[in-house]
N, C-alpha and C positions, 0 to 999 in steps of 0.2 A: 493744653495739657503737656504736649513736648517741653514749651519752653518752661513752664516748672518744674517739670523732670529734671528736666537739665541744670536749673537754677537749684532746686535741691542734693541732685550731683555733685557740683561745684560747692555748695557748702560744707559738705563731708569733707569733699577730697580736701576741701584748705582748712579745716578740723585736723585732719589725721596728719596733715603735714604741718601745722604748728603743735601740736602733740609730739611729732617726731623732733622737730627741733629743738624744744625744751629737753626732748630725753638726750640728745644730740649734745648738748650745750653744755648740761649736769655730767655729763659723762665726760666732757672735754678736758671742764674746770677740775673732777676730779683724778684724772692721768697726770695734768700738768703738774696738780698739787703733789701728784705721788714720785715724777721726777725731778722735780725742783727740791722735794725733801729728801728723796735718795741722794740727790748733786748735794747736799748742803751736809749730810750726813756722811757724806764719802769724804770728802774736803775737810770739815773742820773736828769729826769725831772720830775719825780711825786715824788708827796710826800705821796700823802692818801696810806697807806698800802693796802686798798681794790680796787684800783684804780691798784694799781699794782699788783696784784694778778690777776684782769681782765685783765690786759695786759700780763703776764706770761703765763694764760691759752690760750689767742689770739693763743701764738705764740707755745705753746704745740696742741692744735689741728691741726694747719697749718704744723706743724712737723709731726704727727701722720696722716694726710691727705698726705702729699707728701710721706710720708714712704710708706704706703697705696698703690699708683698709681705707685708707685717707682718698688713695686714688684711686681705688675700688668704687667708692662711693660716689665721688666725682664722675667717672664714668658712668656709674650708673644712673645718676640725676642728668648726666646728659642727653644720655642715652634714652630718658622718660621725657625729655624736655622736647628731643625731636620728634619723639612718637606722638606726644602731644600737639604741637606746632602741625604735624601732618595731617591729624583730625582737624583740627580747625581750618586748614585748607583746604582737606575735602568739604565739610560743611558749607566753607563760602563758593568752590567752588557750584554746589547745588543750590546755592540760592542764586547766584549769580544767572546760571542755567535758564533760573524759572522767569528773568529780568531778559533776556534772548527770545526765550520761548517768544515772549506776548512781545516782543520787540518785532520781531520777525514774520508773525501772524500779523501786526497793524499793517507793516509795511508790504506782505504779499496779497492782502484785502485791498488799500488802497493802488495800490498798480493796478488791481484788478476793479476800480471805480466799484468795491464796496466797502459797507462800514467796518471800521479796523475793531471796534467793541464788540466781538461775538464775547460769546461765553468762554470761549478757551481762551480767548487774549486776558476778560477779566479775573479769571481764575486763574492763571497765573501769573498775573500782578497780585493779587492777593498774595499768592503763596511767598513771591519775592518779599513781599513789603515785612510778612509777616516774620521770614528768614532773617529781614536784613535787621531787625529788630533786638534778635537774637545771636546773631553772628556776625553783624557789620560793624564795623570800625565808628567811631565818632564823626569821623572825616567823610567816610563814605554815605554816612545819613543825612550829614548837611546837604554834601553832592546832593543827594538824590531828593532833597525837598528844593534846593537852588533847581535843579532841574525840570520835575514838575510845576515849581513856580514862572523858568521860564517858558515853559512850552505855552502854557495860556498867558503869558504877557508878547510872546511875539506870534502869538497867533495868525496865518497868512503867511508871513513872511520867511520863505522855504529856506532858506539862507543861514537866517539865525537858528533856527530850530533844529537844521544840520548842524550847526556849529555847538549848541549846547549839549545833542546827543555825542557828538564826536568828545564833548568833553568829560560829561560821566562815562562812557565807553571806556577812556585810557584811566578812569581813576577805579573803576570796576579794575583792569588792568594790572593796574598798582595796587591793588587790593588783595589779588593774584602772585605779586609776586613780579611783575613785569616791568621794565623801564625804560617808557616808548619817549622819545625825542618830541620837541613840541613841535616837527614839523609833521609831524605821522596825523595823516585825518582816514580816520577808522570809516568815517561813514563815506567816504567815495569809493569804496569798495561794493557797496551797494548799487552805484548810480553808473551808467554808462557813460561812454566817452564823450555824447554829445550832452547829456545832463551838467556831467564837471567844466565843459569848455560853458556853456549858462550860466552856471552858476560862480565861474570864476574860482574853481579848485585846482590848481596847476595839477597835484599828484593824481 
């Protein structure tokens, strides 16, 4: 139901904003027509030099007014561009959240030798999956089917499976807004000093 909401949102809002731009456009075409034929009527159809000095000036205010509202509006579209941009990073940042949550409950389950699939782990991969569907980048949906595809192809192998979560970790990350160096391993923040000298993680 959200993400139709949503999906129906976003159809308005880029309605009213190609509506505006067409009125935006018609209005442009007809300023320029109206100073291009005052310039053209100053120049070749008057003669009194102070006649045309009043029509020069016409067309220097009308420039100086549209210049004016020109960069009014520019500010103002960038100004909606940020506010925009800022929702959408709150959004990922809460789906991203819900990808932690059930991250964190696997891994405090098995330290503690039980199963990592309770109900609140599966419920909040659901609700990630469902987020990322809706708010995740192309990139970050690949990541994250490359990722659960690798976790059941290295299955056992505690090594790779660190190494694939450390790699949608920094692209969650980068998703964020973040730009971590490819020596940064996210998941030995997890593992104690003698886990990393095991496993061979210097950091």
């Amino acid at each position: 139901m959200k993400a139709n909401s949503n999906r129906r949102i976003n159809q308005k809002m880029f309605l009213i904003k190609m509506r505006k731009n067409v009125f935006i456009n018609i209005w442009l075409f007809i300023l320029i027509l109206i100073l291009v034929s005052l310039t053209i009527w100053g120049v070749f159809y008057i003669d009194i030099v102070d006649s045309k000095i009043a029509v020069f000036g016409i067309v220097a205010v009308i420039v100086a007014a549209f210049t004016s509202v020109m960069t009014v509006n520019i500010n103002n579209k960038k100004t909606r561009e940020r506010e925009y941009e800022l929702h959408i990073l709150k959004e990922k940042q809460k789906v991203c959240e819900h990808f932690y949550n059930a991250f964190f409950e696997i891994f405090k389950n098995v330290k503690n030798n039980r199963t990592g699939l309770t109900k609140k782990t599966i419920d909040e991969m659901a609700l990630f999956k469902k987020g990322l569907m809706n708010w995740g980048s192309e990139e970050l949906i690949t990541k994250f089917i490359e990722y659960e595809n690798n976790i059941f192809t290295n299955e056992g192998d505690s090594k790779a499976i660190l190494s694939n979560a450390n790699v949608f970790l920094k692209e969650m990350r980068k998703e964020l807004g973040y730009k971590d160096s490819k020596n940064l391993e996210l998941m030995t923040v997890l593992l104690t000093a003698e886990a990393r000298e095991e496993l061979g993680f210097k950091n």
